[in-house]
C-alpha positions as a Markdown table, in Angstrom:
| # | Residue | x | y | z |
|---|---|---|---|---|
| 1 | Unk | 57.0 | 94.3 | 84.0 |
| 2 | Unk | 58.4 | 91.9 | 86.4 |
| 3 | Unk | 61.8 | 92.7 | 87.8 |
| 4 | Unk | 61.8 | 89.9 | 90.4 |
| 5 | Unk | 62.5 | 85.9 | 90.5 |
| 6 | Unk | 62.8 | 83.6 | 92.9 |
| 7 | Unk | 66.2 | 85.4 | 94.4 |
| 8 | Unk | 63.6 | 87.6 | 96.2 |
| 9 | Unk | 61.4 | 85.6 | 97.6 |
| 10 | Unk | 60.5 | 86.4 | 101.1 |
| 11 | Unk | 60.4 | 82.7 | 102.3 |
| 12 | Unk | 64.2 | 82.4 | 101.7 |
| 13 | Unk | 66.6 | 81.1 | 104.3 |
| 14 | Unk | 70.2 | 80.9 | 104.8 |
| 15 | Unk | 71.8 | 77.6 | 106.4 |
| 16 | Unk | 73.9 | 81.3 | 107.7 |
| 17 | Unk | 72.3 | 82.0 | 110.7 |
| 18 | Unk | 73.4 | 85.3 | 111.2 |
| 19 | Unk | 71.7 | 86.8 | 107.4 |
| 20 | Unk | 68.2 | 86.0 | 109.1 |
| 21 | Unk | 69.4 | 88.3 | 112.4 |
| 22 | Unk | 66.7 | 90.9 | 112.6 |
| 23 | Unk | 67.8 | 94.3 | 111.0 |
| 24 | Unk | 71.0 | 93.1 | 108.9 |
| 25 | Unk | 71.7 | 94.7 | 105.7 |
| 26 | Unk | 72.9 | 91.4 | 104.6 |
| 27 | Unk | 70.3 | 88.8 | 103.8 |
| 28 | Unk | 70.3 | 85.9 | 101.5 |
| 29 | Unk | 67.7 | 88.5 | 99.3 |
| 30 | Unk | 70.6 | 90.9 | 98.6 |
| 31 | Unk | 74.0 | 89.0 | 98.6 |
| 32 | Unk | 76.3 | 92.2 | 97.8 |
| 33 | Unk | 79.7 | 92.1 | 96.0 |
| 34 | Unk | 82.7 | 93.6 | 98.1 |
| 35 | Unk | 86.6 | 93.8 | 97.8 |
| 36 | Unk | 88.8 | 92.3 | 100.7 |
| 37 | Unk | 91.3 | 89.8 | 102.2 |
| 38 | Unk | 91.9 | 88.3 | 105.8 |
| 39 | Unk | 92.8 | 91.3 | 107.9 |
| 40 | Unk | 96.9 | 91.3 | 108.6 |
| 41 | Unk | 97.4 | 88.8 | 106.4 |
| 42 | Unk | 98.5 | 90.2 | 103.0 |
| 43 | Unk | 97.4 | 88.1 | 100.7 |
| 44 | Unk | 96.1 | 89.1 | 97.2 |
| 45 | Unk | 92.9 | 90.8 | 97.6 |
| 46 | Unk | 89.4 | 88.5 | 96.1 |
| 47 | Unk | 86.2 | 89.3 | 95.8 |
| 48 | Unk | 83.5 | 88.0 | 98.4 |
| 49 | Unk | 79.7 | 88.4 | 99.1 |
| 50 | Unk | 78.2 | 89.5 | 102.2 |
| 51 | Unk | 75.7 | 87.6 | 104.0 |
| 52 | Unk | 74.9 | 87.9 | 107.1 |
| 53 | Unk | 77.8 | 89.2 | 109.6 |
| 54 | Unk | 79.5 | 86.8 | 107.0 |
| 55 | Unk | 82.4 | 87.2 | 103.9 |
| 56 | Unk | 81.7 | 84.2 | 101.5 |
| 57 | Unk | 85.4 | 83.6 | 99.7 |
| 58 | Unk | 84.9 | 83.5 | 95.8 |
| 59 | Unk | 88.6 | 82.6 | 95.8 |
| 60 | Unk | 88.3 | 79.9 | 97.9 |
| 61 | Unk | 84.6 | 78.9 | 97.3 |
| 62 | Unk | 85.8 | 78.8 | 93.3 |
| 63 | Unk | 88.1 | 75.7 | 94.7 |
| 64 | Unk | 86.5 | 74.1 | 97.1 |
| 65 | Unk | 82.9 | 73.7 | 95.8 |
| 66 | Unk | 81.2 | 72.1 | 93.1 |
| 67 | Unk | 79.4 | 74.6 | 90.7 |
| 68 | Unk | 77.4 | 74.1 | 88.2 |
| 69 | Unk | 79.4 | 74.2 | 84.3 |
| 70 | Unk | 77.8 | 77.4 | 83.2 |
| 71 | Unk | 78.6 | 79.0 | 86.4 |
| 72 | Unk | 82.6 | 78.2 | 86.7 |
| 73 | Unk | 83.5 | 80.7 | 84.0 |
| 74 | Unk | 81.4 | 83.5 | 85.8 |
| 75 | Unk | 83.4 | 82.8 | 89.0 |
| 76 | Unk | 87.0 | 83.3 | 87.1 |
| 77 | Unk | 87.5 | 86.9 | 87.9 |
| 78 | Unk | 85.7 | 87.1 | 91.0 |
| 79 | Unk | 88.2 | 84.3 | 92.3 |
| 80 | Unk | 90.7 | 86.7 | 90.9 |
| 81 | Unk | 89.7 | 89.9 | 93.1 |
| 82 | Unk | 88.7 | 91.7 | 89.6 |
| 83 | Unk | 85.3 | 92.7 | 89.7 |
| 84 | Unk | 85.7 | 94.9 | 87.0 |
| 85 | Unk | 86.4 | 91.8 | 84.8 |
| 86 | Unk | 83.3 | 90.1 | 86.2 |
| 87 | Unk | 81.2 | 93.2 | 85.5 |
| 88 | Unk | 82.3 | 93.2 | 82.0 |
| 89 | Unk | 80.2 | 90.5 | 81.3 |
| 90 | Unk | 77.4 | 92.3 | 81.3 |
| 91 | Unk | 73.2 | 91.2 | 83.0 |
| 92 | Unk | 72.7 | 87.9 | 81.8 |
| 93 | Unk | 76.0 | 86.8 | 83.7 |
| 94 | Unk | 75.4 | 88.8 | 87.0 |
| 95 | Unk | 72.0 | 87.1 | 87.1 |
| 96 | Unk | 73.2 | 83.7 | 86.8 |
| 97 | Unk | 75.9 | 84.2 | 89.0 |
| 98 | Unk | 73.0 | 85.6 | 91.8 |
| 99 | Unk | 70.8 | 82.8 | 90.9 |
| 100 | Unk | 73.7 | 80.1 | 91.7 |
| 101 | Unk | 75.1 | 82.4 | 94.9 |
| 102 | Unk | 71.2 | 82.4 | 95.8 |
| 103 | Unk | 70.9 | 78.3 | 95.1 |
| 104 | Unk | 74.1 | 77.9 | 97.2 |
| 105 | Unk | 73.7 | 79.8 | 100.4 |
| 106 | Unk | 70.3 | 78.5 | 100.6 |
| 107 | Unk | 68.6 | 76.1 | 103.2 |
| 108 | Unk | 68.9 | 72.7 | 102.0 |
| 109 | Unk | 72.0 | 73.9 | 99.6 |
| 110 | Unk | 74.1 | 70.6 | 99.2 |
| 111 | Unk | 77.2 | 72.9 | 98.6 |
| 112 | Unk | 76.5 | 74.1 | 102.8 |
| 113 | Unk | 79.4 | 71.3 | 103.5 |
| 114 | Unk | 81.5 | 73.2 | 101.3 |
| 115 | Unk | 80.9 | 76.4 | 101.7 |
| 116 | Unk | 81.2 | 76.8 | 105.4 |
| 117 | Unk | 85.0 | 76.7 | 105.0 |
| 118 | Unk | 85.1 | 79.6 | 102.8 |
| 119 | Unk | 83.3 | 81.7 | 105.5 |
| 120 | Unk | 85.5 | 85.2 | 106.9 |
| 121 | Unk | 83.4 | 87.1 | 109.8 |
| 122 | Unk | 82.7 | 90.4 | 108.7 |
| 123 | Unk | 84.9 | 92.1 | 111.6 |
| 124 | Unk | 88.1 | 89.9 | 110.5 |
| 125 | Unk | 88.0 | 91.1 | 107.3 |
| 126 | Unk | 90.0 | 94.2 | 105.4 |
| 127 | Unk | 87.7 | 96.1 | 102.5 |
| 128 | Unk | 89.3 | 97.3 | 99.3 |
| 129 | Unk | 87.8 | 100.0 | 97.0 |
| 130 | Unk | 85.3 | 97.6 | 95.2 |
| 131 | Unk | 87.1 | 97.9 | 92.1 |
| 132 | Unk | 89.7 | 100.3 | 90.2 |
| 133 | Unk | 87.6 | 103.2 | 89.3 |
| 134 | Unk | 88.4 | 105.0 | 86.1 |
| 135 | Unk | 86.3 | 108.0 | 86.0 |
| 136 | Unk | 84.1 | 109.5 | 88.6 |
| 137 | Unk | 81.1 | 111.7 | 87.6 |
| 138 | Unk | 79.0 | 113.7 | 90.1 |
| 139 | Unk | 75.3 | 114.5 | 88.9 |
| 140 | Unk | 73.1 | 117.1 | 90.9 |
| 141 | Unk | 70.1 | 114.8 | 90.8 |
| 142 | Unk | 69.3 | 116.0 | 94.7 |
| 143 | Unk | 66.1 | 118.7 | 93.6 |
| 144 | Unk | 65.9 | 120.0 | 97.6 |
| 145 | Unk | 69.5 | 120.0 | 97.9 |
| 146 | Unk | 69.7 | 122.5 | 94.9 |
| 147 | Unk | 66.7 | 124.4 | 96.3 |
| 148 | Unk | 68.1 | 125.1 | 100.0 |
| 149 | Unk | 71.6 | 125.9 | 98.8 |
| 150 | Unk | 70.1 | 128.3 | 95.9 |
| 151 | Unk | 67.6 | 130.1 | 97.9 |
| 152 | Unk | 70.6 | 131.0 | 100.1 |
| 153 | Unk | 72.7 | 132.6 | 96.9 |
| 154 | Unk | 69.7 | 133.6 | 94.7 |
| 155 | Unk | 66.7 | 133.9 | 96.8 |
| 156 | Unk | 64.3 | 134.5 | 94.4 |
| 157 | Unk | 65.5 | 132.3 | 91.4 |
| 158 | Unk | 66.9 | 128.9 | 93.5 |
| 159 | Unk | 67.2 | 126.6 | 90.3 |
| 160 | Unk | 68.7 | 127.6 | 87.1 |
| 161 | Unk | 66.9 | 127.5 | 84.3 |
| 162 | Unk | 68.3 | 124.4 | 82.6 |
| 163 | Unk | 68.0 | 122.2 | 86.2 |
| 164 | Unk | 64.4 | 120.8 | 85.4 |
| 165 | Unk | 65.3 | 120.4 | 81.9 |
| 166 | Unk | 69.1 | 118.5 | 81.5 |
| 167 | Unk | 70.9 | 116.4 | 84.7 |
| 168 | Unk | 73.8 | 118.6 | 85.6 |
| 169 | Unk | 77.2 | 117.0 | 86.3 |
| 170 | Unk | 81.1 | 117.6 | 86.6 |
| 171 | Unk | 83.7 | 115.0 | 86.2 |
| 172 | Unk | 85.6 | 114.4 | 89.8 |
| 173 | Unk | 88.6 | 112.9 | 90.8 |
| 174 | Unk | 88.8 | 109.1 | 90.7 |
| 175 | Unk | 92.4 | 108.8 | 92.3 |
| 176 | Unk | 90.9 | 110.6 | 95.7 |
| 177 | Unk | 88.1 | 108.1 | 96.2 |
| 178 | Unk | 88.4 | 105.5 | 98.9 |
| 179 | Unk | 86.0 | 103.7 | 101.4 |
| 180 | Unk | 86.3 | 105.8 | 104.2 |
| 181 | Unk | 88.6 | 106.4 | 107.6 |
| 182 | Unk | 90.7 | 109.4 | 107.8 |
| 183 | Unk | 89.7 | 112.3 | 105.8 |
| 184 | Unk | 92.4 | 115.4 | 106.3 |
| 185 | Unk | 90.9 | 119.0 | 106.3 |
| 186 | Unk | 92.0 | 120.5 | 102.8 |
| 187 | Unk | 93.9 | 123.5 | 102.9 |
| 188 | Unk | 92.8 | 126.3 | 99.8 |
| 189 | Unk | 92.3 | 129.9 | 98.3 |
| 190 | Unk | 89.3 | 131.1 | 101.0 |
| 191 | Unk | 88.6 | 134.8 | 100.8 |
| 192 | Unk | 86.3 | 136.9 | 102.9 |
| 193 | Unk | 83.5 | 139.4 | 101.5 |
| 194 | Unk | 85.7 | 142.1 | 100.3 |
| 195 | Unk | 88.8 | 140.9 | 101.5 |
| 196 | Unk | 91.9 | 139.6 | 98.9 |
| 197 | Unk | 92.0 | 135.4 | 99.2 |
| 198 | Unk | 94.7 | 134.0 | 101.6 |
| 199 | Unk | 95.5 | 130.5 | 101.7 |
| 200 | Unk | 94.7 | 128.2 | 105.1 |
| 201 | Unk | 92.8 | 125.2 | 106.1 |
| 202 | Unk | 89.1 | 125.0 | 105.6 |
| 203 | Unk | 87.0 | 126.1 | 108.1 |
| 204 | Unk | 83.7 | 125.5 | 106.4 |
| 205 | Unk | 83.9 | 121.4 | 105.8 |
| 206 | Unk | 81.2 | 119.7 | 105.0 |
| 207 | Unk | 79.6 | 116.3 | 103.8 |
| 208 | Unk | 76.8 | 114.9 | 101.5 |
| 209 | Unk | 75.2 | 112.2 | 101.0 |
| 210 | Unk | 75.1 | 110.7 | 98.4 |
| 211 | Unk | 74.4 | 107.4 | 96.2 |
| 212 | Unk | 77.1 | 106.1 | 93.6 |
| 213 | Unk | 75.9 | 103.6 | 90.5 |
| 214 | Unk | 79.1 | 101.7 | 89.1 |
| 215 | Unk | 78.7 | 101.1 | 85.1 |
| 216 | Unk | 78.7 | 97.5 | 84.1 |
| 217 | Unk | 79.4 | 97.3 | 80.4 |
| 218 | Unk | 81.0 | 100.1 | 78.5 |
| 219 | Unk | 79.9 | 102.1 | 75.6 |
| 220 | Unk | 81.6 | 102.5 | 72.3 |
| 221 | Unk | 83.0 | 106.1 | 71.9 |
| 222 | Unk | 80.6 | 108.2 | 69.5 |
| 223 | Unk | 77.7 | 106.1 | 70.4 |
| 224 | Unk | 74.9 | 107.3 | 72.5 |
| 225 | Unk | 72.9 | 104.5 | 74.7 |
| 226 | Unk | 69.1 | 104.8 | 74.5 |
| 227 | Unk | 67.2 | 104.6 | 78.0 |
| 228 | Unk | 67.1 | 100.9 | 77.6 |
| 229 | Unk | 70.3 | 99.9 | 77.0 |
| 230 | Unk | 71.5 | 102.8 | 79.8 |
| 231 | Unk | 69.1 | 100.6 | 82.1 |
| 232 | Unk | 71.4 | 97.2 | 81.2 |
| 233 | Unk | 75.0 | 99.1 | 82.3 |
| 234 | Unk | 73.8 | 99.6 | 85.5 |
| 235 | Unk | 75.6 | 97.1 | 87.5 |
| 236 | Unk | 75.2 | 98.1 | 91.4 |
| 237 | Unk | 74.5 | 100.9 | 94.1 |
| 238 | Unk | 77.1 | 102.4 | 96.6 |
| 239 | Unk | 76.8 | 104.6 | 99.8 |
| 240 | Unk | 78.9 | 108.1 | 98.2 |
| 241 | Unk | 80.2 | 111.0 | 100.5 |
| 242 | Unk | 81.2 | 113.6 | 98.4 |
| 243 | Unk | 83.2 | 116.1 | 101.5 |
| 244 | Unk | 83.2 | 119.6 | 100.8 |
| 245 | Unk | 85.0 | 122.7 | 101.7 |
| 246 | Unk | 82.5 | 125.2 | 101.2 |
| 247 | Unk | 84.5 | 128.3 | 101.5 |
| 248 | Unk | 87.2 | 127.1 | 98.7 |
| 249 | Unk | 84.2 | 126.0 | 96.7 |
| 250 | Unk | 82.8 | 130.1 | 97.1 |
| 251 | Unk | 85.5 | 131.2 | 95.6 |
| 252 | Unk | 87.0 | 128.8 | 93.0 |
| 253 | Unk | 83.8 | 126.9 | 91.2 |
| 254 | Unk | 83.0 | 130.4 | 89.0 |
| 255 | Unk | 82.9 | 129.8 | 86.3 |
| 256 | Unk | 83.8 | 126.1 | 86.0 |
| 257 | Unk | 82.2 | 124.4 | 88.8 |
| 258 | Unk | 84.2 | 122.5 | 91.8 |
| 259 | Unk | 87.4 | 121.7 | 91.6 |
| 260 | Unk | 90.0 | 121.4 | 94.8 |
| 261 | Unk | 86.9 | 121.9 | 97.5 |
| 262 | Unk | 85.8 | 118.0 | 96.1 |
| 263 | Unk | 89.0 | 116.7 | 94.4 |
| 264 | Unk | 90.7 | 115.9 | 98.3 |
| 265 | Unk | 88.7 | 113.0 | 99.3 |
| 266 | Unk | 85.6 | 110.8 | 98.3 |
| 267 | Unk | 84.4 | 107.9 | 100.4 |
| 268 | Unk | 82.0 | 105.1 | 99.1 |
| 269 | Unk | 80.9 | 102.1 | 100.9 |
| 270 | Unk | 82.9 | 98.7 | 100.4 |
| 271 | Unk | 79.9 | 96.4 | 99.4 |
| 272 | Unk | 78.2 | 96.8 | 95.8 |
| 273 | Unk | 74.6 | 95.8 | 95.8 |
| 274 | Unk | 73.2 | 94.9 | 92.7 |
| 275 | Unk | 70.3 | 96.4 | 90.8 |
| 276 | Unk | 68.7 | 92.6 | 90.7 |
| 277 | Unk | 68.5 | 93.1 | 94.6 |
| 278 | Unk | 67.2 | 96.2 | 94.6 |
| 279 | Unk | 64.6 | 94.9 | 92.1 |
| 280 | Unk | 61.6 | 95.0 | 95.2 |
| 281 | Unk | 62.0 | 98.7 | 95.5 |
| 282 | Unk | 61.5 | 100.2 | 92.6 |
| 283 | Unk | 58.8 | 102.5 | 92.0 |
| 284 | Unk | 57.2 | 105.1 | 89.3 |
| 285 | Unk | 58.9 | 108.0 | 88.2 |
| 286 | Unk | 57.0 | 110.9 | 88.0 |
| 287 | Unk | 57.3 | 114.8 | 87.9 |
| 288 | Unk | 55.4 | 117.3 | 89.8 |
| 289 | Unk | 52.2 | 118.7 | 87.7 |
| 290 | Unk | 53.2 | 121.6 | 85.9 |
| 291 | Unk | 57.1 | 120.3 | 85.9 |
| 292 | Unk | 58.6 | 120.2 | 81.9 |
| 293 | Unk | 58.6 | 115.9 | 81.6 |
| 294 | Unk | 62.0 | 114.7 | 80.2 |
| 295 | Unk | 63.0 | 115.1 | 76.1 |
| 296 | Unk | 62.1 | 112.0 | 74.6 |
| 297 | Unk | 66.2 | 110.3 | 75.0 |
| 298 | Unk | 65.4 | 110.4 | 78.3 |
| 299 | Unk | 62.3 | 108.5 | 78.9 |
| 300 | Unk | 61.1 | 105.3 | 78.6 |
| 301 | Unk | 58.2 | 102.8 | 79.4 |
| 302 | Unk | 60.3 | 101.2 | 82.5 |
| 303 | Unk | 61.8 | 104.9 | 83.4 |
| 304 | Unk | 58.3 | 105.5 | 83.8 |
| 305 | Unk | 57.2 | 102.6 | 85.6 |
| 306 | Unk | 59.9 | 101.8 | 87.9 |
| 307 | Unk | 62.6 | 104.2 | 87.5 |
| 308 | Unk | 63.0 | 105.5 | 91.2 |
| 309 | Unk | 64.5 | 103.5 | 93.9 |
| 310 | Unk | 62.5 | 103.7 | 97.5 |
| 311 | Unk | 66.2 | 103.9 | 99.3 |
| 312 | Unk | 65.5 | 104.9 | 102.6 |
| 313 | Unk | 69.2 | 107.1 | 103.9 |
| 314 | Unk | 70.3 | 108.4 | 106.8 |
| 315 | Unk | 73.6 | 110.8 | 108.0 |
| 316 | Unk | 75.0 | 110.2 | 111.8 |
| 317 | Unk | 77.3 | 112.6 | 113.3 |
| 318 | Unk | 79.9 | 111.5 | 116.1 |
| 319 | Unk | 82.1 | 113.8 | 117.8 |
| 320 | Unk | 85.1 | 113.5 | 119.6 |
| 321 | Unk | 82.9 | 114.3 | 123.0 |
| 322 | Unk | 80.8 | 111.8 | 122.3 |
| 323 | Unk | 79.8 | 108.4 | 123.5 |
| 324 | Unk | 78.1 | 107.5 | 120.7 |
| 325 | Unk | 76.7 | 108.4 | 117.3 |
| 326 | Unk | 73.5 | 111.0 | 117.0 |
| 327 | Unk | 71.4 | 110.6 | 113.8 |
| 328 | Unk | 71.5 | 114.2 | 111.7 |
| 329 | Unk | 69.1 | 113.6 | 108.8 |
| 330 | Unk | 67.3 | 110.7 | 107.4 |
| 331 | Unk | 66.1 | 111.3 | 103.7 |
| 332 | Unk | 64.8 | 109.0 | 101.0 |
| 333 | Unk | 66.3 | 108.5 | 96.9 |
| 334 | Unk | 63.0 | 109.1 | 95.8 |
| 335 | Unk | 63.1 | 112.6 | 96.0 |
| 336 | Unk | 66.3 | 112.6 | 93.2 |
| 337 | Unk | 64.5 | 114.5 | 90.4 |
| 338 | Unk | 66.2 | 112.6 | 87.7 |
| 339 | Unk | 67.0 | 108.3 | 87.7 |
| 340 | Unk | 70.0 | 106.8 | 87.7 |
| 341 | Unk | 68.9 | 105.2 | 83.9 |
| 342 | Unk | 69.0 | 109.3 | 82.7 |
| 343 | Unk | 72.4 | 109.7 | 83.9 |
| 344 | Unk | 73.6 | 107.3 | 81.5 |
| 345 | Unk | 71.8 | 108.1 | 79.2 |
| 346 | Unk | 72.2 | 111.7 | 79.1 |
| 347 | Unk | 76.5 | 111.2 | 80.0 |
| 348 | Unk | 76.8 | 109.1 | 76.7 |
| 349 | Unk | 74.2 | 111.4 | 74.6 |
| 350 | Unk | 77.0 | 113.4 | 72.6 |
| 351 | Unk | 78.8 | 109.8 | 72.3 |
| 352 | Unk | 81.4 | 109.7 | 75.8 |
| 353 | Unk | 81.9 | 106.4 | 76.3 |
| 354 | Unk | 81.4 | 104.7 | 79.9 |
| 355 | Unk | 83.9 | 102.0 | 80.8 |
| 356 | Unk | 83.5 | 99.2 | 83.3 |
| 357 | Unk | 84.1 | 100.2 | 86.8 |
| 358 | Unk | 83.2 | 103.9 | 86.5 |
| 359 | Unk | 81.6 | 105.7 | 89.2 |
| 360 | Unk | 78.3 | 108.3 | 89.1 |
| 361 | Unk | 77.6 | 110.1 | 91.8 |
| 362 | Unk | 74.0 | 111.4 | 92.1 |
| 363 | Unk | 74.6 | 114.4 | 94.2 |
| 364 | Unk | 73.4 | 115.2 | 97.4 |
| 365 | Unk | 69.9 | 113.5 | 98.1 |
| 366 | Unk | 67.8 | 115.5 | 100.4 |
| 367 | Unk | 64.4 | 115.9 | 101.8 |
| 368 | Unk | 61.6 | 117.9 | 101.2 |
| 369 | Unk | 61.4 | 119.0 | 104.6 |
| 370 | Unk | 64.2 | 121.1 | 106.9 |
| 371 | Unk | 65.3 | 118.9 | 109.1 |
| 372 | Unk | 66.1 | 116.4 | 105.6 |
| 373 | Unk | 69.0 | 118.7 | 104.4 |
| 374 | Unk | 71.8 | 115.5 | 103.6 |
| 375 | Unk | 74.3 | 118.2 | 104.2 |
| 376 | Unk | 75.6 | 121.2 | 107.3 |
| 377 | Unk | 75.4 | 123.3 | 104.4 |
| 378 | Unk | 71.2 | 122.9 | 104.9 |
| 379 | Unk | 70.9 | 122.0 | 107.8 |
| 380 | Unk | 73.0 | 124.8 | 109.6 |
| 381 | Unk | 71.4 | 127.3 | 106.9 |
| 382 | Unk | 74.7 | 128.2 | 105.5 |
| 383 | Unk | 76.0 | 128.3 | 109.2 |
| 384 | Unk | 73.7 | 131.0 | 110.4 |
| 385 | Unk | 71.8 | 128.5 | 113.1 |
| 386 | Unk | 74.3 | 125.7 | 113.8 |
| 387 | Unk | 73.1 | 122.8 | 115.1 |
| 388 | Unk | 72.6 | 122.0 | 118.9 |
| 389 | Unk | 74.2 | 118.4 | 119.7 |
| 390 | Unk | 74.1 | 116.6 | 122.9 |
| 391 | Unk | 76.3 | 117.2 | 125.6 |
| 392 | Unk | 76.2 | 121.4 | 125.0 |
| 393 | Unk | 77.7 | 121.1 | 121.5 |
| 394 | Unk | 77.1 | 122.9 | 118.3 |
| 395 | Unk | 77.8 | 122.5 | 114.6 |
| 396 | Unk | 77.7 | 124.5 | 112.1 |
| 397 | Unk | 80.2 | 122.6 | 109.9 |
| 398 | Unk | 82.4 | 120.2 | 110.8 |
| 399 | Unk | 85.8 | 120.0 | 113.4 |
| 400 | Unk | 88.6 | 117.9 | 113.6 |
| 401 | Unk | 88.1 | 114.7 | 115.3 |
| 402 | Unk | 84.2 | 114.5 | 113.6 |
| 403 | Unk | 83.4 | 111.4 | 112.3 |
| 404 | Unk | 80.1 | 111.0 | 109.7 |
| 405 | Unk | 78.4 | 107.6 | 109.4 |
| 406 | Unk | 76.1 | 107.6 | 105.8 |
| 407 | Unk | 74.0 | 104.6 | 106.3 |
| 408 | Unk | 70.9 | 103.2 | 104.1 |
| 409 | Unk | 68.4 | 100.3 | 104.0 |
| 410 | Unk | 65.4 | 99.9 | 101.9 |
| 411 | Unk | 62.2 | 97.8 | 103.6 |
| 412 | Unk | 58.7 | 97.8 | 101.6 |
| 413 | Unk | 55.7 | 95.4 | 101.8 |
| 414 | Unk | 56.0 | 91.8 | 100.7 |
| 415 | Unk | 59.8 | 92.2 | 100.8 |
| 416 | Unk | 62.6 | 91.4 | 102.7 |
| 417 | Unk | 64.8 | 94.9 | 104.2 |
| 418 | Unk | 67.9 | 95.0 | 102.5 |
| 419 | Unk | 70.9 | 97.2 | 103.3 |
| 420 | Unk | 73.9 | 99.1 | 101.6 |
| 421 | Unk | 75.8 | 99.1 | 104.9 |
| 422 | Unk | 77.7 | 102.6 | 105.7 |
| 423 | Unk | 80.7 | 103.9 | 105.1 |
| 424 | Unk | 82.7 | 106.5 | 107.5 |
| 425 | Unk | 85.1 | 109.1 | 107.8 |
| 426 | Unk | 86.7 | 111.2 | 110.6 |
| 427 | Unk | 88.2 | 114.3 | 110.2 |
| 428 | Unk | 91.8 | 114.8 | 110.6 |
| 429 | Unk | 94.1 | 117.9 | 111.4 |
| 430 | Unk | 95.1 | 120.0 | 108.2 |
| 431 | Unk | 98.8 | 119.5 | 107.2 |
């Protein structure tokens, strides 16, 4: 199967210097879709494409540039700010819009003389969510994650017996999701071993990492999506920080699973990059030997083949003591024991319908190893050994005035590295 075309190959330049800079996230290979406007200047928001420390204006690029006929319609609601609308139009639009973005921001382009007016540096620009989320949906995809955080309830039974068998989700809160910056420390129900619950701030806060997959094209309600066609909604990959307060999410999430310890904030990254970029970096999916392989609506011939994503992911910690940022965990989305396809899939199996614009989380994606926990939760074993930070600090979960970068790139042979930036958040005083 052959996933690629000529938007990935390696030879491609941009007449934007900057998105051949070594390390950027933002090469002409990946051209992500993000939300924003001029910073300070209040005008309607528009949708723009990253490249290099570069915004590329859709709005203004829709105006000022000749485009091919085909092309203008596909432009509309990007122009607009509604990538919802643009989304809506399902694959064979989002791959001709990439293959005239690609043609246009190319060396050689004749539109360069146009173009270079709708240009916005990065750091002068203000991000939006990418679009209005509708519903939100956190899977439990993370295998080590559910591993470490059941040895340390059930020791001797970690995984539930349906885990290896069905992906395990909750529906979240859409209205608290934003792309980052202040994150205020939830106040809840806690309630100490034998002791009756009082209500106070959390004092057991926590991150994880995570990656978010908008939906492209909706679903009718009361039909089901096979594996294929839950391969063609897949529009585009997000950074996802689903915070935590693990001591209200002790006491209220039997039996129903989480409710206020995730509902108070989630932060995603600003820029969308689509599964055509990611194309170069997807590999087999396979189970351990002896694992149960998935019920026959969950497989299929590409699941098989190139159903994982080689995403490589990395958590940063900077305190208010600190000069700069120290790295905390790096892990890798291969390790996710179930694809992004099967979440789909298995969401729309009893007929829910997916809409445009909605959000899955994958849950928190951790490493095989320790020192890969994407969480405190792992990494401070619960809180037992927290973590030793330079300068003489220590963390076993996090404090006011804690900021968390989730950052991720992917890099692979024969291909260029691509990035999904980061997104951040610093704690802020309960109120």
């Amino acid at each position: 199967m052959h996933l690629t075309d000529n938007t990935h190959d390696p030879k491609l330049k941009s007449w934007i210097a900057s998105a051949q800079a070594a390390g950027t996230d933002f090469p002409i290979q990946n051209l992500p879709l993000g939300r924003f406007r001029r910073a300070g200047s209040g005008e309607p928001w528009r949708i723009g494409v990253a490249i290099g420390d570069q915004v590329l204006d859709l709005k203004l690029a829709a105006a000022q540039s000749p485009w091919p006929d085909a092309v203008r319609p596909l432009l509309e609601p990007l122009a607009a700010g509604d990538l919802k609308g643009f989304m809506a139009l399902g694959r064979p639009a989002w791959k001709a819009m990439r293959a005239a973005l690609s043609t246009a921001l190319a060396e050689g382009s004749e539109q360069a003389p146009f173009l270079e007016l709708c240009l916005l540096p990065q750091a002068q620009a203000e991000m939006a969510l990418p679009c209005a989320i509708g519903d939100y949906t956190d899977f439990y995809t993370g295998i080590h994650h559910a591993l470490t955080v059941g040895r340390q309830m059930r020791p001797d039974n970690p995984l539930l017996p349906n885990y290896k068998w069905v992906p395990i989700g909750y529906h979240g809160r859409a209205s608290s999701i934003g792309i980052g910056g202040a994150v205020t420390r939830p106040r809840g129900q806690l309630r100490s071993s034998g002791d009756a619950p009082h209500f106070a701030p959390s004092k057991r806060l926590d991150y994880e990492l995570e990656l978010g997959a908008f939906v492209g094209t909706s679903n009718e309600l009361g039909r089901p999506l096979s594996m294929a066609e839950a391969e063609d909604r897949l529009f585009g990959l997000v950074l996802l920080n689903d915070w935590s307060a693990r001591d209200i999410q002790g006491w209220e999430y039997q039996p129903l699973g989480p409710f206020l310890a995730k509902s108070f904030a989630t932060s995603i990254s600003p820029w969308v990059v689509s599964f055509e970029a990611l194309a170069p970096f997807r590999r087999p999916f396979t189970r351990p030997e002896g694992d149960p392989q998935p019920l026959p609506y969950l497989d299929s011939p590409l699941n098989r083949e190139a159903g994982a994503f080689d995403i490589r992911l990395e958590v940063w910690l900077k305190t208010a003591k600190m000069e700069r940022a120290v790295r905390l965990s790096t892990s890798n989305a291969l390790d996710a024991y179930w694809t992004l396809a099967q979440l789909v899939a298995h969401h729309t199996s009893n007929g829910c319908n997916l809409q445009s614009g909605d959000l899955l989380g994958t849950g928190t994606l951790s490493g095989p190893n320790p020192e890969q926990g994407a969480s405190l939760l792992e990494l401070s074993q619960g809180g037992k050994q927290p973590l030793a930070l330079p300068g003489g600090e220590t963390r076993s979960f996090l404090e006011d005035g804690d900021e968390i970068i989730l950052r991720a790139h992917c890099e692979a042979p024969g291909a260029v590295r691509i990035g999904l930036g980061s997104v951040s958040g610093t704690i802020q005083a309960a109120v």
